[in-house]
C-alpha positions in Angstrom: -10.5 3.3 33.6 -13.1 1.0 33.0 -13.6 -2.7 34.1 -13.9 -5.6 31.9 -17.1 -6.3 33.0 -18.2 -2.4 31.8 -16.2 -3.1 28.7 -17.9 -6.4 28.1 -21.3 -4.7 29.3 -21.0 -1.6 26.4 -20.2 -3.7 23.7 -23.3 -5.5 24.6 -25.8 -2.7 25.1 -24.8 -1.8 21.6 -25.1 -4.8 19.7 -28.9 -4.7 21.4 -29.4 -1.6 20.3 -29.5 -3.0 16.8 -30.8 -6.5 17.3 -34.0 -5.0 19.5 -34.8 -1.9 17.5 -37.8 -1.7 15.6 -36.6 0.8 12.8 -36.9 -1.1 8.8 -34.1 0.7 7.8 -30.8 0.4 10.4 -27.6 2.5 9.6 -24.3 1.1 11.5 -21.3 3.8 11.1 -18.3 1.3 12.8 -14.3 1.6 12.5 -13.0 -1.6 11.1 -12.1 -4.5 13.7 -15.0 -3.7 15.8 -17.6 -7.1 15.0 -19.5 -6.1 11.8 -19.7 -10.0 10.6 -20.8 -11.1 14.2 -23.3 -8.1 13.9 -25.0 -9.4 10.3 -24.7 -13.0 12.3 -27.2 -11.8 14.8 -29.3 -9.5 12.7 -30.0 -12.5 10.3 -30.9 -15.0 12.7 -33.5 -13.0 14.1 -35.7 -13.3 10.9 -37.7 -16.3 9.8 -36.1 -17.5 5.9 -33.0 -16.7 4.0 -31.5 -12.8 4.2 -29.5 -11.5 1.9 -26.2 -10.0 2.4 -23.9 -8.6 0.2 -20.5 -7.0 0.2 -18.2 -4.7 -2.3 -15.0 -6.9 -1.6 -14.7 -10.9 -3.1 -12.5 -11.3 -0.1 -15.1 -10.3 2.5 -17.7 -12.5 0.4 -15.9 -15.6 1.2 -15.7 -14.4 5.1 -19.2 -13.8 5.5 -20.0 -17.1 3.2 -17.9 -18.8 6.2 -19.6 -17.3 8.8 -23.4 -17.3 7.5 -23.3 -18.7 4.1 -25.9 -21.6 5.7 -28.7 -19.3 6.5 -27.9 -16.4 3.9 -27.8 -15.4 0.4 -24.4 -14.0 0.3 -23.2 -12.2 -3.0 -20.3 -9.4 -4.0 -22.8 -6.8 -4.9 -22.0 -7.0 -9.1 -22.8 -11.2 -8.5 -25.6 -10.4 -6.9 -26.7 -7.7 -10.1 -26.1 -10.3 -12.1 -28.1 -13.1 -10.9 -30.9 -10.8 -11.2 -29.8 -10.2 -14.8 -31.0 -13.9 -15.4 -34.3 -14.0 -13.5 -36.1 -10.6 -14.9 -38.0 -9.2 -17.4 -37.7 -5.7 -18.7 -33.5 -5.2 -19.0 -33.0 -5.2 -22.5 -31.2 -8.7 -22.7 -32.0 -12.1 -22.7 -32.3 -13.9 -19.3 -29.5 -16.3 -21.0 -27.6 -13.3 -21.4 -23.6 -13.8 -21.3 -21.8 -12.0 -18.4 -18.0 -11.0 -20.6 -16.1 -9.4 -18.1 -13.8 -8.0 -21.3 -16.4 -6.6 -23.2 -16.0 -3.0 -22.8 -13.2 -3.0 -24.8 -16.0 -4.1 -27.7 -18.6 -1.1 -26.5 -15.7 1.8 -26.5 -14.3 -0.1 -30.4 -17.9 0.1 -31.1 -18.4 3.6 -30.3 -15.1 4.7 -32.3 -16.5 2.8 -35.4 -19.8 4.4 -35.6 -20.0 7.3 -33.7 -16.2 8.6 -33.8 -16.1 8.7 -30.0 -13.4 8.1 -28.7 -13.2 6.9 -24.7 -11.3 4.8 -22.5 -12.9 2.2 -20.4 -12.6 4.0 -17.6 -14.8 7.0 -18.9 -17.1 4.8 -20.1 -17.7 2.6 -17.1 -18.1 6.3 -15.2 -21.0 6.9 -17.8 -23.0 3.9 -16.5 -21.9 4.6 -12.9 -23.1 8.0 -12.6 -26.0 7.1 -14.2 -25.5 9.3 -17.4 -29.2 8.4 -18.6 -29.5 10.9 -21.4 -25.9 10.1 -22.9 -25.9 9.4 -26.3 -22.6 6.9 -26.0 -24.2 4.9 -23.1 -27.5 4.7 -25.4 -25.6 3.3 -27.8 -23.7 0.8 -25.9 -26.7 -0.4 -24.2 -27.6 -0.5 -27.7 -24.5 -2.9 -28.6 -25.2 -4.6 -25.6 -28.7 -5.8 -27.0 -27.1 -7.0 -30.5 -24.3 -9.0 -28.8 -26.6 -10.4 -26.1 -23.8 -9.5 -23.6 -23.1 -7.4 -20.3 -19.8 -6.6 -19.0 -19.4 -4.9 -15.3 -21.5 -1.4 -15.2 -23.9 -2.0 -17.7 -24.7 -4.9 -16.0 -26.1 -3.4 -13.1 -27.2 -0.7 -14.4 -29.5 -2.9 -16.6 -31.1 -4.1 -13.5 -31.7 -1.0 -12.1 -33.6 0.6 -15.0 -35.6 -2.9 -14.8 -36.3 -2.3 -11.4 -37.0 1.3 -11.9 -39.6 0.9 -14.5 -42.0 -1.8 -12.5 -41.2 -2.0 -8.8 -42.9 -5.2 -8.7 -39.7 -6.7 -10.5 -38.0 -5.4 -6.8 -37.4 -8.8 -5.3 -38.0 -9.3 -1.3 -36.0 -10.3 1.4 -37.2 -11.0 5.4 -33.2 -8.8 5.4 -31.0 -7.1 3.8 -27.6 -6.3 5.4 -25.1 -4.5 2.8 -21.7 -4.0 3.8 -19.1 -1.1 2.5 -21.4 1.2 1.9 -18.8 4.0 1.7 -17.6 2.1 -1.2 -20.5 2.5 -3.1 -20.8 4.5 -6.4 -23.7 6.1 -7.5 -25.2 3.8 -9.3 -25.0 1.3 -7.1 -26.6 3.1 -4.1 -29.4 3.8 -6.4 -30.2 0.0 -6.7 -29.8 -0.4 -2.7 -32.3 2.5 -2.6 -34.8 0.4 -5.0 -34.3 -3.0 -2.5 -35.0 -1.3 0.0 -38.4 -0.5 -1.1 -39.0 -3.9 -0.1 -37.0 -5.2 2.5 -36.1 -4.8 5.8 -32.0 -3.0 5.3 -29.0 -2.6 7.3 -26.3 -0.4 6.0 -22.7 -0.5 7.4 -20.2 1.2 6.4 -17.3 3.5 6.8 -16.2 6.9 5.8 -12.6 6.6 6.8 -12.0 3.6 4.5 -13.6 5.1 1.2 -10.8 3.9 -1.0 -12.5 3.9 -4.1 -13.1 7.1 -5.9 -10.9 6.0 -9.0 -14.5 4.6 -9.5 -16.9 7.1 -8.5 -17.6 6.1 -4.9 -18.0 9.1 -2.3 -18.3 8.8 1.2 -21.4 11.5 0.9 -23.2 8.5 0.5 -22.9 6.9 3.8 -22.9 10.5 4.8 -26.2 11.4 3.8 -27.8 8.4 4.7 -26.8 9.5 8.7 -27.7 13.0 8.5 -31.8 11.8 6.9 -34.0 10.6 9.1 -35.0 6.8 6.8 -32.3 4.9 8.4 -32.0 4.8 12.2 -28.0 5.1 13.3 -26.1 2.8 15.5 -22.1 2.3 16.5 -20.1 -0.4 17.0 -17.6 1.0 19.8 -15.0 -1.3 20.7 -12.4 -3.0 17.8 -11.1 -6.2 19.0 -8.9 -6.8 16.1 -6.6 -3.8 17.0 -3.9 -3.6 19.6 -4.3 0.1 21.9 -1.3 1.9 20.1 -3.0 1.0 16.4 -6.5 2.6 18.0 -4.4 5.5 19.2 -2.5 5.5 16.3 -5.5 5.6 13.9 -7.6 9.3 15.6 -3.9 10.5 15.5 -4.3 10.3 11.7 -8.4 11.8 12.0 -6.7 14.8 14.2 -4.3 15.6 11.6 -5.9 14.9 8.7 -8.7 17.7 10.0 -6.2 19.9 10.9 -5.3 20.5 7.4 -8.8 20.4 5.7 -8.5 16.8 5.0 -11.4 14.2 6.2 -13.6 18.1 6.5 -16.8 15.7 6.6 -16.2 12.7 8.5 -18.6 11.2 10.6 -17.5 10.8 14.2 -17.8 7.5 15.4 -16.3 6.0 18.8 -13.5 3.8 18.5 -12.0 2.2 21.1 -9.8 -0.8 21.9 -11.6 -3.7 23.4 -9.2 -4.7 26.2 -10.1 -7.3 27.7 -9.3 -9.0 24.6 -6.4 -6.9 23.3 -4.9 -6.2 26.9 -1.7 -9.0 26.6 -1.3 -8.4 22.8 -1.3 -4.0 23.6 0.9 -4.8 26.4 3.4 -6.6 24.0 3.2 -4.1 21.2 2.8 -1.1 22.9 4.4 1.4 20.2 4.3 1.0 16.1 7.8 0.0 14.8 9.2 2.6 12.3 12.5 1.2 10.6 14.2 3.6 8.4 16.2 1.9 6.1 19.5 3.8 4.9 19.2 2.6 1.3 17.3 0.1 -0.3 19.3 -0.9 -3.7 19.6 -4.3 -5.4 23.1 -4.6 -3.8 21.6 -3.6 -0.7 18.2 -4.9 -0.2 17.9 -3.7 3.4 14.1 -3.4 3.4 13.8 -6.9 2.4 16.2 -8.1 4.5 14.9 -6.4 7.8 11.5 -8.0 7.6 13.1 -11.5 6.8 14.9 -11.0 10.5 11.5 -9.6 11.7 10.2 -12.3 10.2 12.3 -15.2 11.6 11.8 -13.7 15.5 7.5 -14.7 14.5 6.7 -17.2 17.4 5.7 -20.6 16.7 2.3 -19.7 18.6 1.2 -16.6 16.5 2.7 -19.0 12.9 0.4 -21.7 14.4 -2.5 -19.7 15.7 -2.6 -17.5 12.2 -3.0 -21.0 10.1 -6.1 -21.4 12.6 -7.6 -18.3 12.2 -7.3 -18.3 8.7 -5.5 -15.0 8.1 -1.6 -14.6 7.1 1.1 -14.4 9.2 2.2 -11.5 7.3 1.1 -9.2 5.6 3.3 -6.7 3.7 1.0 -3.3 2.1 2.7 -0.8 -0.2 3.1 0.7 -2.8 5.8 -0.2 -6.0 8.5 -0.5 -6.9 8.9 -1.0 -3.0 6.1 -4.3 -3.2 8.0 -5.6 -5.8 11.4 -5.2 -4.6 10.6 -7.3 -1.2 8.6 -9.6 -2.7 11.7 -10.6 -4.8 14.1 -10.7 -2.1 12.0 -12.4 0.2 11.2 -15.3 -2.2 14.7 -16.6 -2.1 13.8 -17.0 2.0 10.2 -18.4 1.9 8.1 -20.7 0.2 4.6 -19.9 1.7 4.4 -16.2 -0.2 1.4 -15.4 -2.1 0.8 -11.7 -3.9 -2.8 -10.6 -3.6 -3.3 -9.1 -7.6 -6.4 -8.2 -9.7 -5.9 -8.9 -13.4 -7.4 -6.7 -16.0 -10.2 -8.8 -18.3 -8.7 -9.2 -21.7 -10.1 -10.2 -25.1 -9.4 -13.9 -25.9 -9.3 -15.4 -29.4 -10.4 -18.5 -27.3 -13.7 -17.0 -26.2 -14.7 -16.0 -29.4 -14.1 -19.4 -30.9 -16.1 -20.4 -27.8 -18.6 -18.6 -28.5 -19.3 -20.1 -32.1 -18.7 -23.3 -30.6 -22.0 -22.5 -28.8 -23.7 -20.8 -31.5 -21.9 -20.5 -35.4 -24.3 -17.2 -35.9 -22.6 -15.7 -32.2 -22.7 -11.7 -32.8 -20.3 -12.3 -29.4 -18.4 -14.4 -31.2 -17.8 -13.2 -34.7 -17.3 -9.9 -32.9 -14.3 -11.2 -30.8 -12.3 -12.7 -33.7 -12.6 -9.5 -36.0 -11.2 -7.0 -32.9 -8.4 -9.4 -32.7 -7.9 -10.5 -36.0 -8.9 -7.8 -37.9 -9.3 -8.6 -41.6 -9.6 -6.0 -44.5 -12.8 -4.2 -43.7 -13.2 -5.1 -41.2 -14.8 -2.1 -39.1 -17.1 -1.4 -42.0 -18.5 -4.9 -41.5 -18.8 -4.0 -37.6 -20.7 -0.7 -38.7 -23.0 -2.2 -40.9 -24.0 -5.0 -38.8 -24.8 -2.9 -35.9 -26.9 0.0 -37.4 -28.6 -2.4 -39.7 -29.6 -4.7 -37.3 -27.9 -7.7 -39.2 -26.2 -10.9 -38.0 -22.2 -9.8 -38.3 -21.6 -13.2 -39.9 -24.1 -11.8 -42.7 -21.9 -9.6 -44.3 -18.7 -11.1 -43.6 -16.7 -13.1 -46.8 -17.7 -16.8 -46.5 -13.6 -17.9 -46.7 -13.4 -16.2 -43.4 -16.3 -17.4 -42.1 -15.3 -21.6 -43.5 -12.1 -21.2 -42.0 -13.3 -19.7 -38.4 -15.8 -21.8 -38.2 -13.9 -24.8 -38.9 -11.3 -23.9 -35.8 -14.3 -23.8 -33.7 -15.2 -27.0 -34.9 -12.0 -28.2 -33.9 -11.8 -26.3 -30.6 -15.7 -28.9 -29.9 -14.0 -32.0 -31.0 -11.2 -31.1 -28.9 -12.5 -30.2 -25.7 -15.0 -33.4 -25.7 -11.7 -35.5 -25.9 -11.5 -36.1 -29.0 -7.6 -36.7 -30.2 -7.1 -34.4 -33.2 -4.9 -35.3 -36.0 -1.8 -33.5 -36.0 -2.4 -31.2 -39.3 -5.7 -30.2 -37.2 -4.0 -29.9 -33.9 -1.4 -27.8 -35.3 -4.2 -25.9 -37.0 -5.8 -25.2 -34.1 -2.6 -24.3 -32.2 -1.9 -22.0 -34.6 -5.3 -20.2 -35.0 -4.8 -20.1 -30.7 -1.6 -18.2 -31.0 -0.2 -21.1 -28.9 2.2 -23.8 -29.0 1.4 -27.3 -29.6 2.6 -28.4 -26.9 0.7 -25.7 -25.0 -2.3 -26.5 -26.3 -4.1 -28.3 -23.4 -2.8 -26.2 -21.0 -4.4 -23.1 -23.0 -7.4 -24.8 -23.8 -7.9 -25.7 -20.4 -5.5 -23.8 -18.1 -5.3 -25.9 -14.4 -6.4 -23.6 -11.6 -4.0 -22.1 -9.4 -3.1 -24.9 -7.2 -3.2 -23.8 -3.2 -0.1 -24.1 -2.2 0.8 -26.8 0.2 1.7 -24.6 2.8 4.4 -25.9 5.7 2.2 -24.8 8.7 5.5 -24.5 10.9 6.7 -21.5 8.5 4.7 -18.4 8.2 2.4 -17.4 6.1 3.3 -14.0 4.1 1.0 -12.2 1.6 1.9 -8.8 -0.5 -0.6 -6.8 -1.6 -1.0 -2.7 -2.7 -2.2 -0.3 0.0 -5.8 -0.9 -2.2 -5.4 -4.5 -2.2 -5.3 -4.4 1.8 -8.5 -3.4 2.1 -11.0 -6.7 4.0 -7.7 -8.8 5.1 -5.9 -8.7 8.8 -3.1 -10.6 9.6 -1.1 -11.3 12.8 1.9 -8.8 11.6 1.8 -6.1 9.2 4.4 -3.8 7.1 3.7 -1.1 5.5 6.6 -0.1 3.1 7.3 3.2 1.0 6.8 5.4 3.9 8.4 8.1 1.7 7.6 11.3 -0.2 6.6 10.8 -3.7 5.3 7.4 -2.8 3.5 7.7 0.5 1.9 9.9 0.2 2.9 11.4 -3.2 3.3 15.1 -1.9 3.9 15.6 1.7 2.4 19.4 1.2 -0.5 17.8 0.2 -1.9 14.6 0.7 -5.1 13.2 -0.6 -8.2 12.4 1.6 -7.7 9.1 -0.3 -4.2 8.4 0.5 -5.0 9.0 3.8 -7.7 6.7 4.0 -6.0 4.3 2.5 -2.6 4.7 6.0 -6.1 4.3 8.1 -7.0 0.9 6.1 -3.4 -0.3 6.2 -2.7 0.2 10.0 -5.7 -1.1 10.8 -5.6 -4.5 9.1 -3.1 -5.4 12.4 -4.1 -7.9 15.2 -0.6 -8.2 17.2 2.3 -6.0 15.9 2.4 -3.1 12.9 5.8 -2.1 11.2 6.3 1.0 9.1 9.4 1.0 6.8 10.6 3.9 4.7 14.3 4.5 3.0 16.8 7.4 2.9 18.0 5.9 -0.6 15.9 4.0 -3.5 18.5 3.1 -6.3 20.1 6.2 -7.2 17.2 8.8 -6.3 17.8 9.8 -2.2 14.1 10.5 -0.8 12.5 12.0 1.4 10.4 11.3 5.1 6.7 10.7 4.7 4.6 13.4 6.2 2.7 10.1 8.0 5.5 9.4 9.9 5.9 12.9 11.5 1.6 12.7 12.2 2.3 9.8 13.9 5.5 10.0 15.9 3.9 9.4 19.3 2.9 5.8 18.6 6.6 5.4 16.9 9.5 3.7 18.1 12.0 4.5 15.3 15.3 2.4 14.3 17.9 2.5 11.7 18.0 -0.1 9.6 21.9 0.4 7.7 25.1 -2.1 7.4 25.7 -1.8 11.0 22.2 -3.1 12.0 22.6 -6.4 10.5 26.0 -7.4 12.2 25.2 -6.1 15.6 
């Protein structure tokens, strides 16, 4: 058993490992919890001028801005694409270029019209992010692209890349680069860390047990290959001092069994150990991970919901108080539906502090095209908005002769339907300087908005999402999907759905994916870690998740049925 002092000592010797070697190119392979922010802290101060750091997750973006944001460039890696979008030469668009999140719905309507191709945006997006160069239907979307001045997500960085490909003195330069979540990284975006690094000083860190993303072409062979060359020199972080002992345990329990059936066959071995003289108190009070088997879960009989509003009610005031601090939840709840949804309801009716962590799919807007013309009458953009969503008699052949003829798309479009568009967007500028409208033209405008009158301001100019005024003496509890989780801790966790055909979906065979993403989701704990499953889900009986028998060690298992809540 080691000392503090040869804890404290180890943690040190390997954080000046990093800071004092010489190598350009570092490589940190670290389980989460274990100081990579403090890490890019330290690595960034030691150069003279402003780094740049950048991160797959929004959520980690605003952590590091917190941390470093004074001395640092700090950028999600797609903002970061597409500031460079603006500032060079060579990418096929304007530098004024607009950045429409929902235009691939336009590129794959495009490609039906004139090609007869038919893809989702998913297959199209894997185009770009595989870097499907010689494709004709990427060709011709970069091609659409060009005519609408406009980028959405993929294309978008892709763009720079082939900029940066074709004249590496385009490659801008940084005294550092430190990119995090490398193991999150698709193809095409390790191809345009490979091009920085042509000129900068670059730290990778990443993770191959939290690769979560390969609904979008990320592979952990990335982070993988990067250790086994010889470019980038390899360091570890050892110690996590986010994690109580039993969740460290817990988590190489998962590794071992994972292995053992021919899951996680590549991994790269890393230490990971608990950093106890920080976690000794908080391990000593949470020494096993709760399991609480629910006997039914039901809309009469909500026992999943109501168990972790008791666990929730026995929170201290210290851990409510020192979470509001810290800046992380209370709670947080991770899993799957219809169990998320299902607790989220039935906890609402208890507490007011909830929030749900959700990602919304970009969708067409009849407002942004009218925007658009607002901006410019003769928007390609613009024009090309209204007709997807309007759709007027020939309407695609006006699409398919603007776009392989080269022509404005208000060129060949009839001029009533070009008077009356243009005179909402007129409306839409009058309206938005602050202009009152007459009612005719108010309703007019409503109407051409697909909104109520009395709806109108809040469409035009929706209020943001108000941060809720939250009681700090009542805890703070966010939901979120096993993805969601990844980048957020919290002072207590539960992870619901611990059953077959949900978590994982087949107990014969889960994914290396779904066990990546129980690694992610018991690791987002600081103090105590709950897994909850259910005999019973409406009228369908279930059964045990295979994850619970892998980890029935670290367990301490309870019924949760009628008898628990009057005892």
């Amino acid at each position: 058993m080691m000392t503090d002092e040869e804890y404290s000592q180890q943690r040190t010797d390997a954080l000046q490992r990093i800071l004092e070697s010489r190598a350009r190119h570092k490589l940190i392979v670290a389980g989460p919890g274990t100081g990579k922010t403090y890490t890019f802290q330290r690595v960034l101060e030691a150069v003279d001028g402003r780094g740049l750091a950048m991160t797959f997750l929004l959520v980690l973006v605003r952590d590091l801005s917190d941390a470093i944001g004074e001395t640092t460039n700090v950028y999600s890696f797609h903002g970061f694409a597409r500031r460079l979008l603006h500032q060079l030469d060579g990418t096929g668009v304007t530098k004024g270029v607009t950045y429409y999140p929902a235009l691939a719905q336009i590129f794959i309507e495009d490609l039906r019209i004139t090609d007869a191709v038919v893809l989702d945006t998913h297959e199209l997006g894997g185009l770009f992010r595989n870097l499907a160069d010689s494709d004709l239907s990427l060709r011709r979307t970069l091609a659409s692209g060009r005519y609408y001045d406009a980028v959405g997500f993929d294309d978008a960085v892709y763009r720079v890349l082939q900029a940066l490909v074709a004249d590496e003195a385009r490659i801008p330069r940084y005294p550092q680069i430190v990119v995090d979540e490398f193991q999150d990284f698709c193809p095409l975006e390790v191809s345009l860390v490979e091009r920085l690094a042509l000129q900068s000083p670059t730290l990778i860190v990443g993770d191959d047990d939290q690769a979560l993303y390969a609904f979008r072409d990320a592979a952990p062979e990335a982070i993988r290959n990067l250790a086994a060359g010889d470019e980038y020199e390899r360091f570890e972080l050892p110690f996590c001092t986010r994690c109580t002992e039993v969740i460290v345990t817990a988590t190489q329990t998962v590794v071992n069994h994972a292995q053992a059936v021919g899951l996680l066959a590549e991994r790269l071995e890393k230490p990971y150990a608990c950093f106890l003289p920080e976690k000794r108190d908080e391990s000593a009070r949470h020494p096993k991970i709760l399991h609480a088997h629910c006997s039914t879960q039901t809309s009469r009989a909500p026992y999943m919901g109501r168990y972790i509003k008791r666990a929730i009610e026995q929170i201290s005031v210290d851990d409510i108080q020192e979470s509001y601090a810290k800046k992380w939840p209370t709670v947080l709840i991770i899993g799957p539906n219809p169990f998320l949804g299902q607790v989220e309801r039935y906890l609402r009716e208890h507490f007011a502090n909830i929030t749900v962590s959700t990602k919304e799919t970009p969708e067409l807007r009849l407002l942004d095209g009218y925007r658009f013309l607002v901006n410019d009458p003769k928007s390609n953009l613009g024009w090309r908005v209204l007709l997807q969503l309007i759709q007027p008699v020939d309407w695609e052949a006006s699409v398919r002769d603007a776009l392989t003829g080269d022509v404005g798309l208000c060129d060949g479009l009839q001029a009533e339907f070009l008077a009356h568009h243009l005179s909402i967007s007129r409306l839409l500028a009058r309206y938005s300087s602050g202009e009152t409208l007459l009612v005719d033209e108010r309703a007019a405008l409503a109407y051409a908005l697909e909104t109520e009158q009395g709806n109108l301001d809040e469409t035009i100019n929706p209020p943001e999402v108000p941060i809720a005024t939250a009681d700090p003496s009542q805890p703070s509890i966010m939901l979120t999907t096993l993805m969601g989780s990844k980048g957020l801790q919290a002072a207590h966790v539960f992870v619901v759905g611990l059953n077959e055909g949900h978590f994982p979906h087949r107990n014969s065979a889960p994914t290396n994916e779904e066990v990546c993403q129980l690694l992610v989701a018991l690791t987002r704990t600081r103090k105590s870690c709950t897994l909850v499953s259910t005999g019973r889900l409406g009228a369908d009986w279930l059964g045990e998740s295979v994850f619970l028998r892998w980890l029935a060690p670290q367990l301490d298992t309870i019924t949760v049925d009628r008898h628990f809540f009057t005892s």
